[in-house]
N, C-alpha and C positions, 0 to 999 in steps of 0.2 A: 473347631479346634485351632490354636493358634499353630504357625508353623514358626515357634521361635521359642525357647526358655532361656532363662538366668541360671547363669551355677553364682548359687547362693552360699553352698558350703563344700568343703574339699577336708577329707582327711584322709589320715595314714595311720594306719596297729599296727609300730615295727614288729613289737611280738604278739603273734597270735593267740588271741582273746584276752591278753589284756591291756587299760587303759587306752584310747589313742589320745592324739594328736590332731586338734584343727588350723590347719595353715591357711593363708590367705593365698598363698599362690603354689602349685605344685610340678614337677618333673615329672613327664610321661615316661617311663620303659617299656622295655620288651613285656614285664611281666606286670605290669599297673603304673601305680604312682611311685615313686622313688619311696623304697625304704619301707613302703608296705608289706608287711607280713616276711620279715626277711629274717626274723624268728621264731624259734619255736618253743614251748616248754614241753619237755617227750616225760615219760616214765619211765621204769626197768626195762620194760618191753621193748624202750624205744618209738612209742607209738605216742600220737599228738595229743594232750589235753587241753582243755579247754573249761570256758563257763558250764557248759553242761553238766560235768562232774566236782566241777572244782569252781561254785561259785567266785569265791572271794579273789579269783587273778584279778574282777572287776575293778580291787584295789590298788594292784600294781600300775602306778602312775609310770608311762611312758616320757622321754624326752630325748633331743637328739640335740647337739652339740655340732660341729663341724669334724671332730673327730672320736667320738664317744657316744656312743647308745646311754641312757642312765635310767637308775629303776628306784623310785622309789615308794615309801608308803610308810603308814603310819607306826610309830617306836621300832624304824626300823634304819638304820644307817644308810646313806644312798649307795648305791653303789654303780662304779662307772663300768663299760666295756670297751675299748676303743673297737670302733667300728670294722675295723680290720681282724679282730685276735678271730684268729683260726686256730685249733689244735688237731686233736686226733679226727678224724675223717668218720662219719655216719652213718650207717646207713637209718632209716628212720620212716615212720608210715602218717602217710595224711589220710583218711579212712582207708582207702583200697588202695590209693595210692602208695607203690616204692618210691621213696625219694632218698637225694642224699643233702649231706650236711655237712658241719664239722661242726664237734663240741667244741665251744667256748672258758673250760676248765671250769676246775674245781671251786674258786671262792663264787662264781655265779651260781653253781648247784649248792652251794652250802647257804646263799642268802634266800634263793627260791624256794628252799626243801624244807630250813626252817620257816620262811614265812607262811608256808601251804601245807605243811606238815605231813608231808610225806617225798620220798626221796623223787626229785626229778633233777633233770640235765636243760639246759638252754643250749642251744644248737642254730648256727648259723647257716643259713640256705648257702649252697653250693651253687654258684650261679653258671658252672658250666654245666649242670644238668639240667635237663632236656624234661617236663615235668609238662605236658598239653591236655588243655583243657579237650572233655569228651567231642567225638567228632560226630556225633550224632545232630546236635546243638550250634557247633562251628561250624561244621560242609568242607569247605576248603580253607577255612581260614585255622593255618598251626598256633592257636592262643596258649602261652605260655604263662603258667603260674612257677611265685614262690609258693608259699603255706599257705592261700587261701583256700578254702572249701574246695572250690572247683573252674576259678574263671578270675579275671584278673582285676575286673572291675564290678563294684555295685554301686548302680545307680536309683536313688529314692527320690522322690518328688513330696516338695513341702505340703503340696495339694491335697496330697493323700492321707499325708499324717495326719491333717487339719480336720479332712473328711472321720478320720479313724477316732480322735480326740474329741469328736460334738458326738460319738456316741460311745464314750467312755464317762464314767464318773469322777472318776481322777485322769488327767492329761497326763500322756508319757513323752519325754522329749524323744528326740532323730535317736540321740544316741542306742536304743533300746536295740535297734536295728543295724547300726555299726553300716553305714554307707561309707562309700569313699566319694562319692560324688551327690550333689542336692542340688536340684535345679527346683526353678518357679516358674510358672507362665502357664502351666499344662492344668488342665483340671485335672480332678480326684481321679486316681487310675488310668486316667490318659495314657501314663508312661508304659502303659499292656501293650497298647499299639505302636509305639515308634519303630522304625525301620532303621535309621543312621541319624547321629548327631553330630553335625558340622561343622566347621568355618573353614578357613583357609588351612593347608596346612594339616588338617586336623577328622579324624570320621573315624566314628564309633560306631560299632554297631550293636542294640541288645540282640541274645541269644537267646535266653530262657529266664521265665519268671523266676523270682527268687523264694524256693520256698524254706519257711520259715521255721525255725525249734525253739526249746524251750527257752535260750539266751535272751529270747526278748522279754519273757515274764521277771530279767533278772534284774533289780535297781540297779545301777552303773553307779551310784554315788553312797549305795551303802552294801551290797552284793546280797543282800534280801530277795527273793524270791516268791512271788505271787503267784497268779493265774492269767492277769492282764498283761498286754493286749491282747495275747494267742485266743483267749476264748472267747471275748468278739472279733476276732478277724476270724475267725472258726465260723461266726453267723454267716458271714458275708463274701469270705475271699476264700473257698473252696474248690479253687478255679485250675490250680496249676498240677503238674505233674503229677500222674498219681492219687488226682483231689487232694494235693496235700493246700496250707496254708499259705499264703503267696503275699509279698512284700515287697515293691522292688525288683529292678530287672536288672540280672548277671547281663554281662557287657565286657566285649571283647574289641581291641582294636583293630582298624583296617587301615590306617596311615596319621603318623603323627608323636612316631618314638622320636624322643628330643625334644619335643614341643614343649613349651609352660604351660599349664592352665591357672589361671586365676579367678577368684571371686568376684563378678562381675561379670565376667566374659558368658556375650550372646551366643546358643547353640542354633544351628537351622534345623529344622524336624523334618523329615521325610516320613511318612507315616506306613504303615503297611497294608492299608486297604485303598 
């Protein structure tokens, strides 16, 4: 095993589950990359949607400006947010997770609700809440999420997609998966074993395999819905929590809020056996 990989790719989904973002160079926070998942699209309920129920957010192209979040898609006007509009205050749920927010007003829920066709709200993460990833998985380290799933960082290895794709009939790109991080160097599944990712400055550590739903069966460039990859990763990668489906390792920091990471940049691999 080499004790070295490339971050090959780096993104960010300001709003959760739909379109991201791939940057060449990125801002570490408390809660991931800068500007990751620091949206959300809720329902009546208040509760988080996503590709799961609501393929077609796949469509809502993400982009960010210096002072503007902006949303667009197809015969649909763009529409800007300045990155600050706060309004009424949230409370709001990421599966079991209570979280807070603030709604971002009415012309965002009237562009999303027609676009998706049914009434929702966009909601901006409260970032003096206090939102930590399970401690079962962290131990002592308090990993703080915006809206993600459950952990601040996903890391995927090109290796593995590669491995996944010689035994697919049709190749699915990274995106199918929604990493925020893509390293090279590691073989196929290597990335099961890593213990802390490196440099100066800078250490990650993964926590828990990443297991995987049906978002990945969903095209990201037309929000079509199959059965691939879930049901050969179903042959093979039966491994993780639960025997669920596993893709990718959740990843939490342990020193290096403020850092950049950029494309290119060498990781050192400590491994865990």
């Amino acid at each position: 095993m080499h004790n070295v990989v490339k971050i090959t790719g780096l993104h960010i989904y300001p709003v959760k589950s739909c379109r991201g973002i791939e940057l060449q160079e990125a801002m570490l926070i408390d809660t991931g990359l800068e500007y990751d998942r620091q949206w959300m699209v809720v329902d009546t309920e208040s509760c988080f949607l996503s590709q799961r129920v609501l393929p077609k957010m796949a469509l809502i192209h993400t982009s960010l400006t210096k002072t503007h979040l902006r949303l667009s898609a197809v015969d649909r006007p763009i529409l800007e947010i300045p990155i600050e509009q706060r309004f009424q205050p949230m409370a709001v749920r990421v599966w079991d997770d209570a979280c807070a927010g603030y709604d971002v007003g009415d012309v965002a829920a009237t562009w999303l609700s027609e676009f998706l066709g049914r009434p929702v709200r966009l909601v901006r993460y409260d970032s003096a809440f206090q939102r930590l990833s399970d401690r079962r998985y962290t131990g002592d380290v308090a990993a703080r999420n915006a809206y993600s799933d459950g952990f601040p960082i996903l890391l995927a290895s090109q290796a593995s997609l590669d491995d996944l794709n010689d035994k697919l009939k049709v190749s699915v790109p990274m995106n199918r998966f929604r990493p925020n991080i893509v390293v090279d160097g590691a073989g196929p599944f290597e990335e099961d074993y890593i213990a802390q990712l490196s440099r100066p400055g800078l250490r990650l550590k993964p926590v828990k395999l990443c297991t995987r739903c049906p978002i990945t069966t969903t095209d990201q460039d037309t929000a079509m819905v199959g059965v691939e990859p879930l049901l050969t990763l179903a042959s093979y990668r039966n491994n993780g929590h639960n025997d669920a489906i596993t893709f990718g390792q959740n990843v939490v920091i342990l020193e290096g809020v403020g850092e950049r990471l950029l494309v290119g940049d060498e990781l050192t691999v400590e491994w865990n056996f």
